[in-house]
N, C-alpha and C positions, 0 to 999 in steps of 0.2 A: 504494500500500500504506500505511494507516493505521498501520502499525509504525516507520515512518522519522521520523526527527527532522527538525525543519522548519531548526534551528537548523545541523544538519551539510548541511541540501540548501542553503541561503540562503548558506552560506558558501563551498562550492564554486562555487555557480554565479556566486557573484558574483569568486570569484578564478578562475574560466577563461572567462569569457564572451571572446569575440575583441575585442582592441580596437578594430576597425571596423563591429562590430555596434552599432546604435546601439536594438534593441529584443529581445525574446524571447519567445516563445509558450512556457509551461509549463502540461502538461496537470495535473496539481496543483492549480492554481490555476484553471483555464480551463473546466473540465468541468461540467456543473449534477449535482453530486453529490445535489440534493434531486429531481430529477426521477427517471424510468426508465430506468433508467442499462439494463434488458432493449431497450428498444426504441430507445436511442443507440446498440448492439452489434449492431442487428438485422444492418446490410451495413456489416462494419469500413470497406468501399473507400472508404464517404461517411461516414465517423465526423469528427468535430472535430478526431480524430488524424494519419488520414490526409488530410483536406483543410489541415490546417499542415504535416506532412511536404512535399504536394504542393510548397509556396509557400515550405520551407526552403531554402536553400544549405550548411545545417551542422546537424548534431544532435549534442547534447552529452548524452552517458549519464554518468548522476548513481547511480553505487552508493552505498549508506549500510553502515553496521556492521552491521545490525539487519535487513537486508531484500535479499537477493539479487537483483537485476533479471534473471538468466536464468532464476529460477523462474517469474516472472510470466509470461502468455502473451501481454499486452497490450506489456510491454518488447518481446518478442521478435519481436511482430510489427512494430512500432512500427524495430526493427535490420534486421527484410527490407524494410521497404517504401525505408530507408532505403537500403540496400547497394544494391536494384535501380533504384532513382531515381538511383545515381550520386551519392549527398550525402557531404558531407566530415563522418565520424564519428570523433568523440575521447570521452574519458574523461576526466571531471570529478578532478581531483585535489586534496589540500589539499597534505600530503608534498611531494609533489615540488618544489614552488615555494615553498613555506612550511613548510622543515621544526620548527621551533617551534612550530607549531601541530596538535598532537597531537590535543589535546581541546577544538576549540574549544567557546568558551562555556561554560566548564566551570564550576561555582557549588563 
């Protein structure tokens, strides 16, 4: 979702990533946003999303202020494929760990 701040997703993921993970696949970053993004949706099962799901161990759901992840149909599908694969899913936080950090980057 183009409504999310890159600045409140880069700061959670970088304050919850596992500290034994030594890498991370973000579909943000990863997808060819300039291609047909119709015909990368054609069969979700072989999508970008679902062939990293396959190869994860942990999925980290990244809510922003601005932009609900249970709205999207792509999150949602992206938490079943995850739940029925048996992967370890957590929720990106800043709060919890960082409570000083209200608004990060804030100008």
């Amino acid at each position: 979702c183009w409504a999310e701040g890159v600045y409140e997703l880069l700061m959670k993921v970088l304050l919850n990533v596992p500290d034994f993970k030594a890498g991370a696949w973000c579909c943000t970053f990863s997808n060819p946003q300039n291609h047909d993004i119709g015909a990368l949706i054609q069969d979700p099962s072989s999508s970008s999303f679902a062939v990293a799901l396959r190869a994860a161990t942990h999925v980290m759901v990244v809510p922003t202020e601005r932009s609900s992840v249970y709205r999207r149909i792509w999150c949602i599908y992206e938490a079943y494929l995850a739940v029925e694969s048996n992967r370890i899913v957590f929720t990106a936080t800043i709060l919890d760990r960082y409570p000083h950090f209200d608004r990060p980057f804030a100008v």
